[in-house]
C-alpha positions in Angstrom: 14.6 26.6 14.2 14.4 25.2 17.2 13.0 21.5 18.0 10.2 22.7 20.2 9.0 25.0 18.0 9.3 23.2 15.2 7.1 20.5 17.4 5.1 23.0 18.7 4.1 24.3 15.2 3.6 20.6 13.7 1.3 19.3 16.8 -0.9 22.8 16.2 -0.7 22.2 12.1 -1.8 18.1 12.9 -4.8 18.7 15.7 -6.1 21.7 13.2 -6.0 19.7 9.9 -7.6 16.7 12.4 -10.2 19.2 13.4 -11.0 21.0 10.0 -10.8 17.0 8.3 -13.1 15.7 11.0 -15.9 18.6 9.4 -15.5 17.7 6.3 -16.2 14.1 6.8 -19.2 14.9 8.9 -20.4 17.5 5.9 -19.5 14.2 3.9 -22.7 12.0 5.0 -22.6 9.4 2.2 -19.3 8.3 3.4 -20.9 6.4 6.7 -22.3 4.1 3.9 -19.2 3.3 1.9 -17.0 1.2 3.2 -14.1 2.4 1.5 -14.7 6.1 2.0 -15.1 5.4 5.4 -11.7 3.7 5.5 -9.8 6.0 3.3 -11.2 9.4 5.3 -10.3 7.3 8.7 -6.8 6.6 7.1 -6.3 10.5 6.4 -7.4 11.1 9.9 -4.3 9.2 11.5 -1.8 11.1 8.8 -3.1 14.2 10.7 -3.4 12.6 14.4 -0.4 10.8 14.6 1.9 13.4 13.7 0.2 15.4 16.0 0.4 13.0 18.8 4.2 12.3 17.8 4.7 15.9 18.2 2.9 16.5 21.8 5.1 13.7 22.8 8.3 15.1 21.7 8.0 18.1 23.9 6.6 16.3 27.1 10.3 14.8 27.9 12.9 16.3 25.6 16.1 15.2 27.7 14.6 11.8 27.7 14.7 10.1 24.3 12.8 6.7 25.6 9.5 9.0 25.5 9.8 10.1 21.9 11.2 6.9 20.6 8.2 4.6 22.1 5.3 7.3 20.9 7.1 7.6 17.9 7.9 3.6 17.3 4.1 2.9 18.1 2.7 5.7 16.2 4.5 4.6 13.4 3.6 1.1 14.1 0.1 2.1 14.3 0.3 3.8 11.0 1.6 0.9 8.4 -1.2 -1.5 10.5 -3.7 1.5 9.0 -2.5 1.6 5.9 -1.4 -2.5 5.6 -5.9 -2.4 6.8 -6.7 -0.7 4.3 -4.2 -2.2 1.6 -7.2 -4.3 0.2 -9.7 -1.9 -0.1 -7.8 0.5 -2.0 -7.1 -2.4 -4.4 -10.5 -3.8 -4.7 -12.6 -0.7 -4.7 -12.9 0.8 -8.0 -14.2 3.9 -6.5 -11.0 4.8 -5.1 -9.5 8.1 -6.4 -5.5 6.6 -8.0 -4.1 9.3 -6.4 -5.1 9.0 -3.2 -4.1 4.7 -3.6 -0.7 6.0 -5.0 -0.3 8.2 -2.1 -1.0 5.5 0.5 2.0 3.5 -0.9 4.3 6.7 -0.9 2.8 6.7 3.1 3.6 3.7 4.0 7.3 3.4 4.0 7.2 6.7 5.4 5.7 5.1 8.6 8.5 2.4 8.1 10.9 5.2 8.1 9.5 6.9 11.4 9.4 3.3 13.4 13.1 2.4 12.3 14.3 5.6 13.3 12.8 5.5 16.8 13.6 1.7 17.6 17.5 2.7 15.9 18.1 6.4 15.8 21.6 4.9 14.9 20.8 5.2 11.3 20.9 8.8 11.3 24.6 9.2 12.2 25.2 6.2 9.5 24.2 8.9 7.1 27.0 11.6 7.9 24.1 14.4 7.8 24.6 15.7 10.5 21.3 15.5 12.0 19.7 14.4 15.3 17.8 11.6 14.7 14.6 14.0 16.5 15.7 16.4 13.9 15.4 13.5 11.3 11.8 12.5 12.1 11.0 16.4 12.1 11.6 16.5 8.5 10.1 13.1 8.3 7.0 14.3 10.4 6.9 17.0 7.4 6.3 14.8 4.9 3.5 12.5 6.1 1.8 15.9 6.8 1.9 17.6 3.7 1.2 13.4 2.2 -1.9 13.4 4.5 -2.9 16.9 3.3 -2.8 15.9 -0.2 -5.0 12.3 0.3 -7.2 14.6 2.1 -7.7 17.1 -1.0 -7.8 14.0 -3.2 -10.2 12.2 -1.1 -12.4 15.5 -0.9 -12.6 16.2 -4.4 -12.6 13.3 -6.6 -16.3 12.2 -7.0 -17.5 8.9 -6.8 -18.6 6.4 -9.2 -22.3 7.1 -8.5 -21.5 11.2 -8.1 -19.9 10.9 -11.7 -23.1 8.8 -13.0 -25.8 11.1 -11.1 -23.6 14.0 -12.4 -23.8 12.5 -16.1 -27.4 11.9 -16.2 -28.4 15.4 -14.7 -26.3 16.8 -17.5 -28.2 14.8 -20.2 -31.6 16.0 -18.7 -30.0 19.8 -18.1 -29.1 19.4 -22.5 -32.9 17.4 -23.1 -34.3 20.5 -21.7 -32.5 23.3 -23.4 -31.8 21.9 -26.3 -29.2 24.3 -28.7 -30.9 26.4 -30.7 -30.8 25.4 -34.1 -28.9 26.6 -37.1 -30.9 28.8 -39.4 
């Protein structure tokens, strides 16, 4: 596959998964009051936006590799100063889905990888794959999407503390209600 599809195909995945993540967070009101949900669904955004943006800026200047290198180093950049912002929360919240913590971690060296490769692509041919080192942050663009797809689903589904409780109690009233029929 060629590198501008592939980059065309990654920008349209990122802005869409952007787009369809920025719903769910607005379907998602009780997150504007919780601190941590606030920073863990603004976190997901940037695993969708900066790929996105990484990818726009690949294609704008192929032949000149200073354009992808300085979008990519400060995307990259601007995605461990996310996660290192949200380091604390994710260890201090007890709300926090493990998962979507574990994930951050697995994230972040990730963005490490995409900086180093951009300030020195050198460290691809030190490998003896064979690959470009654009081709390299493709597949490395890959994986902080589908990593940002799945701290998305986490994030989405795994209830709060207070949605477990509230979910608990209505339970309890649901069974105090219709009690079991007894055995005869």
């Amino acid at each position: 596959m060629s590198q501008d599809v592939f980059y065309g195909a990654v920008s349209t995945a990122s802005f869409t998964l952007l787009g369809l993540w920025l719903v769910v967070v607005q379907a998602r009101e009780e997150w504007r009051f919780q601190r941590a949900r606030r920073q863990m669904a603004y976190i997901v955004s940037l695993h969708f936006l900066l790929p996105g943006a990484m990818s726009v800026l690949a294609l704008a200047a192929p032949d000149q590799a200073i354009v992808w290198r300085v979008s990519f180093a400060v995307a990259g950049a601007i995605g461990i100063a996310g996660v290192a912002l949200i380091a604390r929360t994710l260890r201090e919240d007890a709300d926090c889905p493990r998962i979507v913590r574990w994930l951050q971690w697995v994230v972040l060296p990730v963005y490490v990888l995409i900086t180093a490769l951009a300030v020195a692509p050198g460290i691809v041919q030190a490998t003896g794959l064979g690959l470009t080192p654009l081709q390299t942050e493709a597949i490395v663009l890959a994986l902080l999407l589908f990593f940002g797809t799945q701290s998305a689903w986490f994030l989405l589904l795994e209830p709060t503390r207070d949605e477990r409780r509230a979910r608990a109690e209505r339970d309890r009233e649901r069974d105090a209600a219709n009690p079991p029929p007894s055995a005869v």
